[in-house]
C-alpha positions in Angstrom: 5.5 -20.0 -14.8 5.5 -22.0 -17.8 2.4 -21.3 -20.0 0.4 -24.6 -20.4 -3.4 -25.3 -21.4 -3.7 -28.9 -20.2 -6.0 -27.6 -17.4 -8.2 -26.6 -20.0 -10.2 -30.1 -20.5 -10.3 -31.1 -17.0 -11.9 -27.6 -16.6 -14.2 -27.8 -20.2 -14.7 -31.6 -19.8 -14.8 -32.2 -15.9 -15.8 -29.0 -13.9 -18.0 -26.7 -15.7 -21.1 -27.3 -18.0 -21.2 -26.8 -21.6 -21.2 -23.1 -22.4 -20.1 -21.4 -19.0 -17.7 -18.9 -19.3 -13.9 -18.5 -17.8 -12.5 -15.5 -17.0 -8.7 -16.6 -17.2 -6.5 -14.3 -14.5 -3.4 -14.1 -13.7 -2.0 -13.8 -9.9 0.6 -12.4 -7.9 1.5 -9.9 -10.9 3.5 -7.5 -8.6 6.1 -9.9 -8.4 7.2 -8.8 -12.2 9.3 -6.1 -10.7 10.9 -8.7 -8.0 13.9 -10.4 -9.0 14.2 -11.8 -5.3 10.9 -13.1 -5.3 11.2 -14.5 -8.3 14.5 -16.8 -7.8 13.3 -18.3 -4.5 9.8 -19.3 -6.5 11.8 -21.0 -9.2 14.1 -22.7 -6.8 10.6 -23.8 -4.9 9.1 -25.2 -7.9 12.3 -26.4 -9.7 15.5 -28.4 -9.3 18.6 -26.9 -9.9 19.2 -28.0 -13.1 15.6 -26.9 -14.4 15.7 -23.4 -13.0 16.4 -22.0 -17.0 12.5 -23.5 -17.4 10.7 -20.9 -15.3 9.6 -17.9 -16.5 6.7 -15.7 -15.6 3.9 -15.2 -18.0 3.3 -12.0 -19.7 0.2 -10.1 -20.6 0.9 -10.7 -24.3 1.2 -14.5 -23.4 -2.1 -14.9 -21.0 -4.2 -12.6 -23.8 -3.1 -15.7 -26.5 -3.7 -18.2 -23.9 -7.5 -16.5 -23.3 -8.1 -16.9 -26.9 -6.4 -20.3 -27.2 -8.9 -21.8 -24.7 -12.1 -19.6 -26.1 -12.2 -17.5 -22.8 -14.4 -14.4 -22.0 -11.5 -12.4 -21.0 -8.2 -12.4 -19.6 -6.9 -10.0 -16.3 -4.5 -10.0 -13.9 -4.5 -9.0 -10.5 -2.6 -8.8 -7.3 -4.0 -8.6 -3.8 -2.0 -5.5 -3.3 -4.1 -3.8 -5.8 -7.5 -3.5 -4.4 -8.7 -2.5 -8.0 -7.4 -5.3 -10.2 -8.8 -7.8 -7.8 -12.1 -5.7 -8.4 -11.8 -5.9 -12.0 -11.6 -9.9 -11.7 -15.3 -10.2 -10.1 -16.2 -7.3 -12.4 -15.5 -9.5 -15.3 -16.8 -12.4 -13.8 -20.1 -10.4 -13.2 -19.9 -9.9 -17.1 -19.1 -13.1 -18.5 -22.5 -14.6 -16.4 -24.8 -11.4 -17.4 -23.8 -12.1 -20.7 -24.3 -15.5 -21.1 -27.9 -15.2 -19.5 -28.4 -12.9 -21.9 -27.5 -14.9 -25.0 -30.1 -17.6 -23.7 -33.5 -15.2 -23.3 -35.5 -13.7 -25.5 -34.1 -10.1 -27.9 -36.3 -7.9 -25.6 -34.6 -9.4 -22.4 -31.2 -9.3 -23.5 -31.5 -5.5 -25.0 -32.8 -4.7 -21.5 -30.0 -6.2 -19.3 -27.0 -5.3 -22.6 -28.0 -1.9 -21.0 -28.0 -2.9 -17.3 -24.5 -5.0 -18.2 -23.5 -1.4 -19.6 -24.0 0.5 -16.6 -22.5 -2.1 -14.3 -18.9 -2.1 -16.3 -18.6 1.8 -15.5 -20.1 1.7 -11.9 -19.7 -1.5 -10.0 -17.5 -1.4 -7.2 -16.7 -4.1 -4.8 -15.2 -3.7 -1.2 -11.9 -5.9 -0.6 -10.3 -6.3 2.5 
C-alpha cells in the first residue's frame, strides 16, 4: 500500500500520551510472493484507473518510515508465521520495559536492562 505518515499525529497528538512508544509493523507480509492476491487487493482498494498507485511496502521503506515517525522499532509479521507475530509482542514487551526504565532511578534501570536482556533471548509467547 502507499507509504503515508498522516496517521502519525492522530496517533502522537490524539491516542497516546507524550512519550509512549510505537512499535510500527507491518501485516499480511506473505502476500509479497502473491501476485493473485495482490491484484484483487488493489482492485478492492482502487478504481481502475488508479491501480498503477498501489504498491506494497518494503522493509527498506517501513525501516525509514519507523525512523521518520521516531518509533521504537519496525517488524513485520504474518499470521502464518507463528514467530513474527511473536516477535511483534516481543518488541512491544521491549519498547514498555524500556521506557519504565528510562523513568526510575540508575539502580532500577541497570537491574531490569538485565531482566530486558534475558527476556529478548527467552520470551516466548503461545499463538493460536
Amino acid at each position: 500500500m502507499l507509504l503515508d505518515a498522516t496517521w502519525n499525529d492522530e496517533i502522537r497528538l490524539g491516542l497516546c500520551p507524550e512519550g509512549v512508544p510505537i512499535v510500527l509493523a507491518a501485516t499480511k507480509i506473505d502476500i509479497r510472493n502473491e501476485p493473485k492476491t495482490i491484484e484483487k487487493l488493489a482492485r478492492e482498494l482502487y478504481a481502475d484507473d488508479q491501480l498503477s498507485q498501489f504498491k506494497l511496502v518494503s522493509k527498506k521503506e517501513g525501516q525509514a518510515l519507523a525512523r521518520q515517525i521516531g518509533a521504537y522499532s519496525f517488524v513485520e509479521c504474518t499470521s502464518n508465521d507463528k514467530t513474527s507475530v511473536t516477535e511483534v509482542f516481543r518488541e512491544a514487551l521491549c519498547a514498555a520495559l524500556e521506557r519504565r526504565n528510562a523513568n526510575e532511578n540508575k539502580q532500577m534501570a541497570d537491574e531490569r536492562a538485565s531482566l530486558l536482556k534475558k527476556l529478548r533471548s527467552k520470551i516466548t509467547c503461545a499463538v493460536s
